[in-house]
N, C-alpha and C positions, 0 to 999 in steps of 0.2 A: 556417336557422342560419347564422351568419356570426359572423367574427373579431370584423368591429368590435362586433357587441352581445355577445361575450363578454365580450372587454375594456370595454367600459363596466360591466358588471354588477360585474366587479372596480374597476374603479377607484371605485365606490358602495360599495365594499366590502358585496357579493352573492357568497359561493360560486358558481361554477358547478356547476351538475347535473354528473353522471358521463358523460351521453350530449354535454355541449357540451365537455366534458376529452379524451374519447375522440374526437370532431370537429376537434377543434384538435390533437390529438395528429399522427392523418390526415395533416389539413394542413401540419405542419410536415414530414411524411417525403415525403408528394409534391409539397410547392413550394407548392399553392396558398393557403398564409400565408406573406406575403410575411415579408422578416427586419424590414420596419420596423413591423408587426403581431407578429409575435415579440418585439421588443424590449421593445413596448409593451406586451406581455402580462408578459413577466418584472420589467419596471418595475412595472409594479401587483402583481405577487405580490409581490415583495419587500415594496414599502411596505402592503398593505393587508392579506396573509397569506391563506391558505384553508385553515385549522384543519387539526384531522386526519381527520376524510372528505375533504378536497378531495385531502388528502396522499398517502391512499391510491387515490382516481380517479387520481389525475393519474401516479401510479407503476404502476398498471397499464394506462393508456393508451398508455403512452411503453412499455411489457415488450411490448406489445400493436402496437404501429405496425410490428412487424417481426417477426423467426422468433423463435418459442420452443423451445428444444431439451426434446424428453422422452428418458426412457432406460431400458434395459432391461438393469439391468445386477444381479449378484450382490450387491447392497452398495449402501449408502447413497448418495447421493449428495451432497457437503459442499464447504464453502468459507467462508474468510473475505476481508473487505474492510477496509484500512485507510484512516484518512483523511490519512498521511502524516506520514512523519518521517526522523529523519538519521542514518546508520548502521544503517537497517531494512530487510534482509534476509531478514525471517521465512517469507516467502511459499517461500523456496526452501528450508529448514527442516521447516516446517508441511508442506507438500505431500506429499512423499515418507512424513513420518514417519505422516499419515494413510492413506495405502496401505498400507502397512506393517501399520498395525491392521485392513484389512479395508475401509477408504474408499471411496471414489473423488471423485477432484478434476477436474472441470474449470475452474480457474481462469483465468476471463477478465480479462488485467493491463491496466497502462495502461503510459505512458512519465513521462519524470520531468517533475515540476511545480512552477515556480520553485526552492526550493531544495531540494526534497526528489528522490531520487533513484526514477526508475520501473523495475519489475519486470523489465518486455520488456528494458530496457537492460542489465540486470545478465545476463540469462539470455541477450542478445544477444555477449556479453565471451565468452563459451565460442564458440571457435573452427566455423564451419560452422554451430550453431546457426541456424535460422530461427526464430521466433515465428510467421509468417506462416503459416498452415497453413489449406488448406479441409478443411470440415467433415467428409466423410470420413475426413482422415487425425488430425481432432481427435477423432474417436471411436475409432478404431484407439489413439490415444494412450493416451486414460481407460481403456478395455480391456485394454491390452498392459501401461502400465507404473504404473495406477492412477490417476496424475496426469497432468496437460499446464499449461503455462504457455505460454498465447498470447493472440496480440493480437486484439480483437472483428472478426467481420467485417463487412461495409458491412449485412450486414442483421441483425443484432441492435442494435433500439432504436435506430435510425435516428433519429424525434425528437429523443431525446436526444442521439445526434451535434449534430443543427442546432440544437437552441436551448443547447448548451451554447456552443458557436461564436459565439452570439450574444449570451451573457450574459458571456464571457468583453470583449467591447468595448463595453459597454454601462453598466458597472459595478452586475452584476445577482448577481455570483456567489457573495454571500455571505447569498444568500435561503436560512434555515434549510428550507423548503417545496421549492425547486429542487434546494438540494442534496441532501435526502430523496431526491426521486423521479428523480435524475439517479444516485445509488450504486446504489438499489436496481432501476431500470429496466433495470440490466443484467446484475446478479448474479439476478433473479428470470428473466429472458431465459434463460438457462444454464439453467435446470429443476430447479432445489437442492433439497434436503430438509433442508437445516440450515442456518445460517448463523450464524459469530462476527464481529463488528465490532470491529475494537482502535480505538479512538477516544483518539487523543494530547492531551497537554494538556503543556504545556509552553515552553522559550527554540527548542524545534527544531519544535513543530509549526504549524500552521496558528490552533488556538485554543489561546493561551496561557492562557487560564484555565483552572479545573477547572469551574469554574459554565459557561461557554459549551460545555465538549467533553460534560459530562452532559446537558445541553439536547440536541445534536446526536445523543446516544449516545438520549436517550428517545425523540426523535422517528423514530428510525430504525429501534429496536426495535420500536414500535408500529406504525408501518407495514408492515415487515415481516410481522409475526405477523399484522394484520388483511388482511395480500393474500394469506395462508396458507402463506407460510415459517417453521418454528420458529426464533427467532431472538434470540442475547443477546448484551451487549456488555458487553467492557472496556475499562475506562479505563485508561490507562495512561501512567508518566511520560516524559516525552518534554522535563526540563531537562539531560541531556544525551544523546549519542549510542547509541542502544542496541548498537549493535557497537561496536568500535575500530576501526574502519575504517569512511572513508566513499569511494565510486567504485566505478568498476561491476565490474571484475574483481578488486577488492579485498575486495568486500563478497561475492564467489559465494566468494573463498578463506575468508574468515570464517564461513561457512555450510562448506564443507567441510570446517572445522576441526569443529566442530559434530558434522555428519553421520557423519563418520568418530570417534565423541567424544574426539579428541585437546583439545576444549574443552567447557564449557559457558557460564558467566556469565549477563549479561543477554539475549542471545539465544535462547539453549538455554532458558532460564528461561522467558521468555514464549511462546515457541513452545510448551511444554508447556503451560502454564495455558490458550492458545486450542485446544488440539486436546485436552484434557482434557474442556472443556464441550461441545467439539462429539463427539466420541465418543459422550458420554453423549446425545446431542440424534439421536442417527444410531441409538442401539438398541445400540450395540457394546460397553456396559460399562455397567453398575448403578450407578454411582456417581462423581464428578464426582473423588476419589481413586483408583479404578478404572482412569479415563480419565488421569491424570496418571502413574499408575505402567506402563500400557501404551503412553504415548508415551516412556518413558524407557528400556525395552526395545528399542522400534523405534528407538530411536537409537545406545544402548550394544553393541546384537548384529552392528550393520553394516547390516540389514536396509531401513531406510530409505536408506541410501545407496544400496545396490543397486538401489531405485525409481528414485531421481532416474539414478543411470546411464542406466536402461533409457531413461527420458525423454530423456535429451543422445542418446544413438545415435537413438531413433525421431526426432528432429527435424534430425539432418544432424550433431551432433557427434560428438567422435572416442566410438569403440566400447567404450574401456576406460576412458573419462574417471577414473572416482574410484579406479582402479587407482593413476594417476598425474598427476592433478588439477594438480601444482603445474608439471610440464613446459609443458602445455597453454596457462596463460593469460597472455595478453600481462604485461609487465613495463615501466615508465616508464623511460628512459635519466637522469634528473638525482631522485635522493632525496637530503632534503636533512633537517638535523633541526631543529626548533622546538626552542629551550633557555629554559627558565625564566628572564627577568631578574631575578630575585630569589626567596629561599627564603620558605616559606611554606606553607599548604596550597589546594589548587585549591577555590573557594568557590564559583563560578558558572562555566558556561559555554554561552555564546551559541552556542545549536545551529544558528541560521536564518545566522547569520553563517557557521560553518565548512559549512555546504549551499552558499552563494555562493562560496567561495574555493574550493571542489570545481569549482563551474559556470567561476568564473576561470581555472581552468585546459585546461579541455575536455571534463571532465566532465559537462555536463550541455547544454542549450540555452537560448542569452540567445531566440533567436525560434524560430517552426518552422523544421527546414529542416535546422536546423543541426550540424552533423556531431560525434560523441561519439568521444572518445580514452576506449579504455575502461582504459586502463593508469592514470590518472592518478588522483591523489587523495588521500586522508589516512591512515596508517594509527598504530598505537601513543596513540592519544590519551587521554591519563592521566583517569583517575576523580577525581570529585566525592568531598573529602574527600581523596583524596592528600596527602600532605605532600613536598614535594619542595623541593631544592636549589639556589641560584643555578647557572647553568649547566647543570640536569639537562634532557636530553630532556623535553619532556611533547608530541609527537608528532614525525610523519615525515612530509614534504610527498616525496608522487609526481609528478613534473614532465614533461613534455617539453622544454623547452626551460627554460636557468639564469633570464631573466628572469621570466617566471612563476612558476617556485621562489622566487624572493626574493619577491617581490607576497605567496606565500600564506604564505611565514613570519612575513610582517609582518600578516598578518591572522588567523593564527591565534593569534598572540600577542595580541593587540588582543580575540579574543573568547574569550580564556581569565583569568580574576579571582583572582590569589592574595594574598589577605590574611595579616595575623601571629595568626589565629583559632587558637585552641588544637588546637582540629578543626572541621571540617562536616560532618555527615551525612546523608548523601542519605537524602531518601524511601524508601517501598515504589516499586516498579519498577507493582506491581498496586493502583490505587487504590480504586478500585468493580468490581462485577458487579452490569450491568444485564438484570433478565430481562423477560419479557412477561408 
């Protein structure tokens, strides 16, 4: 068995067997496929595809190259994965308020990606916080406080480390097949019993369309479910920011507005409809309304906040976080406010744009490496369908420094659309439910 006659059999467009997926998988965690055999394997999967058996080999090769956690715990075990969006903070939502019903999360996050904002970073904005945790004190987590939100360690899906590393320089990354078995080779790694997908479609997510985010949402379902995760997805709209706030200590305050329900909106909103289905998918409630009115509980009683606490103390933050949440997180020295140049109502807004005037400001990373101001960023950003005033607010630019305040006032205004339309009215927030 060898790289190169795998890759020739794909680029003849040949499936590989499960035993040459699982070979090549091997290979990419101990080195001996080299990256320019890697590349050439991701080139041909993109252009030539390996159906969904190849979908599913190739997602449990890559779960399989590395550790798979099992667990022993009172309660289900659950999680969901997003494929990214802007002012999506759910994960820190979701998490706790699944504890709360009887859960447990081990959510393995990522960091932020081009303009959309990552988990680790937001849950990083809470002072002493570490993500970084070995797997002893990750299971102490799921145990103590129900949930945990950290970052993968070097041996979970290890392939998938290297060949995403390689398809990110290769321009391989928007293989429906790669990215299948790249979400799921690390959420199936984690040892799940459930699994919800919000799969965005929208100006802020990665597939703007609805037809390309249901393609992504089926293949990922089915996958899932045939490597033996129960597993459904929602679609969901992502034409403008799902919080009002986009940055990473901005978006954990928005999530404690939430958690503590001094809010609900579009956050609160879909945070329920994902931990609704997955309740019902974990055995913890009879019914998909069941699960909707028990994560609404766990959020109005306190009770989920008091999860997420326990989580910020067991990982280095302060002890009484949600006691007094608003002391704790850093704050921008220069806010400045976006004003409407003309009256009118808000009829579009370019989510992928205000994700980069987030990253403009330090918010996010232009390369690795690159260090994140977690203070900065967007908050107040006016709803689709708004009708507002020349001169009115329709957001607040979080700055560190006045020149960069100016940059994102000038770009926020640029990707927000107020016409003289009578009204606009947004979309449902919940587009489809995808099941298996």
């Amino acid at each position: 068995m060898t790289a190169r006659r795998i890759i020739a059999a794909l680029r003849d467009g040949r499936t590989p067997s499960k035993s040459d997926l699982t070979w090549f998988a091997q290979g990419l965690s101990d080195g001996s496929v080299t990256d320019a055999q890697a590349g050439a394997f991701a080139m041909a999967v993109l252009l030539k595809g390996i159906g969904e058996e190849g979908r599913v080999a190739l997602t449990l090769a890559m779960r399989d190259s590395g550790r798979v956690l099992t667990w022993d715990l009172p309660g289900p075990v659950l999680d969901k994965h997003s494929t990214g969006g802007v002012g999506d903070c759910v994960s820190l939502v979701l998490a706790p308020a699944l504890a709360a019903c009887g859960a447990y999360v081990p959510m393995i996050s990522g960091r932020g990606l081009g303009h959309t904002g990552g988990t680790l970073d937001k849950m990083e904005a809470i002072p002493g916080v570490s993500t970084q945790v070995s797997e002893g004190a990750f299971r102490q987590l799921v145990r103590e406080a129900g949930c945990a939100i950290v970052s993968a360690s070097a041996d979970i899906a290890p392939a998938d480390r290297r060949l995403y590393a390689i398809r990110d320089v290769t321009a391989t990354v928007e293989s429906l097949d790669l990215i299948t078995a790249s979400i799921l080779s690390k959420k199936l790694a984690a040892g799940l019993q459930g699994l919800v997908l919000d799969v965005k479609c929208g100006s802020g997510a990665f597939m703007k369309s609805q037809g390309d985010a249901a393609a992504l949402a089926r293949a990922l379902v089915s996958t899932a479910n045939a490597s033996g995760c129960p597993t459904e997805a929602v679609l969901s709209d992502m034409s403008q920011p799902l919080a009002s706030s986009l940055g990473n200590a901005l978006e954990v305050a928005a999530s404690m507005r939430v958690l503590c329900g001094q809010e609900r909106g579009r956050l609160g909103e879909l945070s329920i409809a994902l931990g609704a289905g997955l309740l019902l998918q974990g055995g913890l409630v009879k019914s998909v309304e069941a699960g909707a009115e028990a994560m609404e509980q766990a959020l109005t009683s306190g009770r989920a906040a008091e999860h997420f606490g326990r989580m910020v103390a067991l990982m280095g933050g302060p002890v009484r976080f949600t006691d007094d949440w608003q002391r704790f997180l850093p704050e921008a020295t220069v806010i400045r406010e976006v004003v409407a140049d003309r009256s009118g109502v808000i009829a579009a807004i370019d989510g992928e744009a205000l994700g980069l005037a987030v990253v403009d400001l330090g918010g996010g990373r232009k390369v690795e490496g690159d260090a994140i101001d977690p203070a900065v960023g967007l908050t107040d950003v006016l709803r689709l369908g708004q009708r507002v005033e020349a001169g009115q607010a329709i957001a607040r630019v979080h700055a560190a420094r006045e020149g960069s305040a100016d940059a994102a006032v000038r770009a926020v205004q640029a990707a927000v659309t107020i016409t003289d339309a009578a009204e606009a009215t947004p979309g449902p927030l919940i587009l489809e439910r995808i099941t298996g």
